[in-house]
One Martini backbone bead per residue (centre of mass of N, CA, C, O) as a GRO file, in nm:
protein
  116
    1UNK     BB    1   2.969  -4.721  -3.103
    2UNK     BB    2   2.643  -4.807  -3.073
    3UNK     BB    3   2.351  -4.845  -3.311
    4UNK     BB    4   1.988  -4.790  -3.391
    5UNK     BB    5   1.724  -4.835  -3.615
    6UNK     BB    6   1.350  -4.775  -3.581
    7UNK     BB    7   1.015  -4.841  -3.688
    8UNK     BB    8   0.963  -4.708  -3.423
    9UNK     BB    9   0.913  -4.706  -3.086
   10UNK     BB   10   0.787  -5.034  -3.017
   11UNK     BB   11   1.025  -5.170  -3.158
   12UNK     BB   12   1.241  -5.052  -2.972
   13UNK     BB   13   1.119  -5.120  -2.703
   14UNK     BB   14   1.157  -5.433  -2.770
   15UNK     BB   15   1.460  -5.450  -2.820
   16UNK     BB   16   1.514  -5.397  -2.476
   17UNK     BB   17   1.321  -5.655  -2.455
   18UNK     BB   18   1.593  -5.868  -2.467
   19UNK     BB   19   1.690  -6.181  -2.300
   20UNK     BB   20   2.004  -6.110  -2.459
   21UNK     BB   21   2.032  -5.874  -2.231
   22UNK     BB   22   2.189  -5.717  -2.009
   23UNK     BB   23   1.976  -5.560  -2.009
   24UNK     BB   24   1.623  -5.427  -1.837
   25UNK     BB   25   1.317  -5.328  -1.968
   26UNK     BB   26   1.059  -5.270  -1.747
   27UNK     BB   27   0.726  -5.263  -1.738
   28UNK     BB   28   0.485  -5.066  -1.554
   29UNK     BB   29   0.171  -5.078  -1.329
   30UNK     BB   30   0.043  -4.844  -1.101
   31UNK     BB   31  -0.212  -4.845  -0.897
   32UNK     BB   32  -0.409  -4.717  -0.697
   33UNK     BB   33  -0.238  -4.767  -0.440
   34UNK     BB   34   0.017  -4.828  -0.512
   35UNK     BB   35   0.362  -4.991  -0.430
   36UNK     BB   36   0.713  -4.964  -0.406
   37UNK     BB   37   0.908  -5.108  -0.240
   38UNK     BB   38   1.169  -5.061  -0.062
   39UNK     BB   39   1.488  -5.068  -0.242
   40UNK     BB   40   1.780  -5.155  -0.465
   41UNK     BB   41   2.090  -5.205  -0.627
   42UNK     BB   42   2.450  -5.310  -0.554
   43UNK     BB   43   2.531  -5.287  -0.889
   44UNK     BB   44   2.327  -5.073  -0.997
   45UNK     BB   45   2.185  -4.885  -1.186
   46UNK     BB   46   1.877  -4.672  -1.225
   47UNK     BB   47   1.594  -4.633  -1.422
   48UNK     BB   48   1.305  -4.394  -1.435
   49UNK     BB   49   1.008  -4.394  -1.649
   50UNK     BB   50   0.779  -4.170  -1.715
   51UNK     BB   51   0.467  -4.212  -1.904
   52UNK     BB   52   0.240  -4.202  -1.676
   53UNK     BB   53   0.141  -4.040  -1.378
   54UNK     BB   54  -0.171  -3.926  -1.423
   55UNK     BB   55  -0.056  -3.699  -1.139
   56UNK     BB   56   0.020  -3.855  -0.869
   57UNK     BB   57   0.340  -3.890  -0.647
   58UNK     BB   58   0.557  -4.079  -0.442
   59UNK     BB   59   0.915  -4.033  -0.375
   60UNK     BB   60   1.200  -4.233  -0.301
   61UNK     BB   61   1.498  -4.127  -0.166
   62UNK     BB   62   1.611  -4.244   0.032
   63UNK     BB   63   1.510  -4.008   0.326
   64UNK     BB   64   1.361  -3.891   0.073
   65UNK     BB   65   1.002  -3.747   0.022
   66UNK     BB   66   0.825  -3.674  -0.312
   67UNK     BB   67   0.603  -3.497  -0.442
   68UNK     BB   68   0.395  -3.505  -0.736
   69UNK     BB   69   0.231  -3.292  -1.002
   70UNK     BB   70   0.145  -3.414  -1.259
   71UNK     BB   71   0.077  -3.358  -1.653
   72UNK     BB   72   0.157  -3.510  -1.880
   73UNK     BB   73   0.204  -3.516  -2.205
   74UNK     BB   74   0.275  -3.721  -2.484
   75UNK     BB   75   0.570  -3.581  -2.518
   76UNK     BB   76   0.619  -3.679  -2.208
   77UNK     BB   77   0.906  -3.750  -1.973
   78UNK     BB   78   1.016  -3.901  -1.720
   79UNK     BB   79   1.343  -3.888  -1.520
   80UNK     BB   80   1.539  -4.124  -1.317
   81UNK     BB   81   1.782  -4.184  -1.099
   82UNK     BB   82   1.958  -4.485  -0.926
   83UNK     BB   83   2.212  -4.571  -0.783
   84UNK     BB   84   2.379  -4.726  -0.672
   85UNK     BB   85   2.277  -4.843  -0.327
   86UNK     BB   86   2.004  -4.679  -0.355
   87UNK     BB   87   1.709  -4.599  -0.156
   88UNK     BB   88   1.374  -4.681  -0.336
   89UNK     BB   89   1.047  -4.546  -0.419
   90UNK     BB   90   0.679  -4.620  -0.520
   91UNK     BB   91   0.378  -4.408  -0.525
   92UNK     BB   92   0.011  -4.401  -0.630
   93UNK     BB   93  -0.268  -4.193  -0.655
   94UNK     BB   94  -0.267  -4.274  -0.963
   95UNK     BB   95  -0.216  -4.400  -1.234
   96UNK     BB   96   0.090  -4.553  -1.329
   97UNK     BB   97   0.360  -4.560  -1.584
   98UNK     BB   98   0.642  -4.774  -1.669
   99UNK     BB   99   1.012  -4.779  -1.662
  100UNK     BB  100   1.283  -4.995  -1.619
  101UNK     BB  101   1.660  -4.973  -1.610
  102UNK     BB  102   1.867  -5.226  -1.589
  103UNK     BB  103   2.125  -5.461  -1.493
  104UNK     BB  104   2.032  -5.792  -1.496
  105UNK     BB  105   2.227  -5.937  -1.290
  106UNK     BB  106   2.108  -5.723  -1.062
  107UNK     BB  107   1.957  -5.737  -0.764
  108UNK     BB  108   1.707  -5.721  -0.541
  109UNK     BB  109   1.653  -5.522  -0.230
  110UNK     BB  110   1.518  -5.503   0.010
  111UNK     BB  111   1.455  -5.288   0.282
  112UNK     BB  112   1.543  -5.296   0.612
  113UNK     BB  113   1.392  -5.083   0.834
  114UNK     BB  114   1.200  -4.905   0.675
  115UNK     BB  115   1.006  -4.616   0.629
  116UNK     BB  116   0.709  -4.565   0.449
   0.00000   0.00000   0.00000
């Protein structure tokens, strides 16, 4: 097992988005009205990290879409799975911050014939 220690939060997450590592970590912010088209990845597992939600937001997985009405506190983060091979959107009610993180080697693949 690796482990590291960082000084500070910041720190860490720039080590995570290191263009020589396996993994990759980006940041996204969806304005008010904004969507991540449905797509997938064949090959890897995906996390998305949602670390300022604004209010509202509403997540598609497969064929279930679900609105969330949170307002996180400055401690808290909302994390979600989408297994290799599910589709999944999401769309911004207002802005919304966030982190994908997944195996850099696989492709996103938009979905056909979706209806979002």
């Amino acid at each position: 097992m690796e482990m590291a220690t960082f000084e500070g939060f910041n720190k860490a997450l720039k080590s995570l988005m290191d263009p020589e590592d396996e993994y990759m970590l980006i940041w996204h912010i969806l304005n008010p009205g904004g969507k991540e088209k449905p797509h997938y990845h064949p090959k890897a597992t995906e996390w998305l990290i949602i670390i300022n939600s604004g209010d509202f937001f509403d997540l598609r997985v497969g064929e279930e879409q679900e609105s969330f009405i949170s307002q996180l506190r400055a401690d808290e983060v909302m994390v979600f799975l989408f297994p290799k091979g599910e589709v999944h959107a999401l769309s911004a009610w207002k802005k919304i911050e966030y982190f994908v993180l997944r195996d850099k080697k696989d492709k996103t693949i938009y979905a056909k014939g979706v209806v979002k």
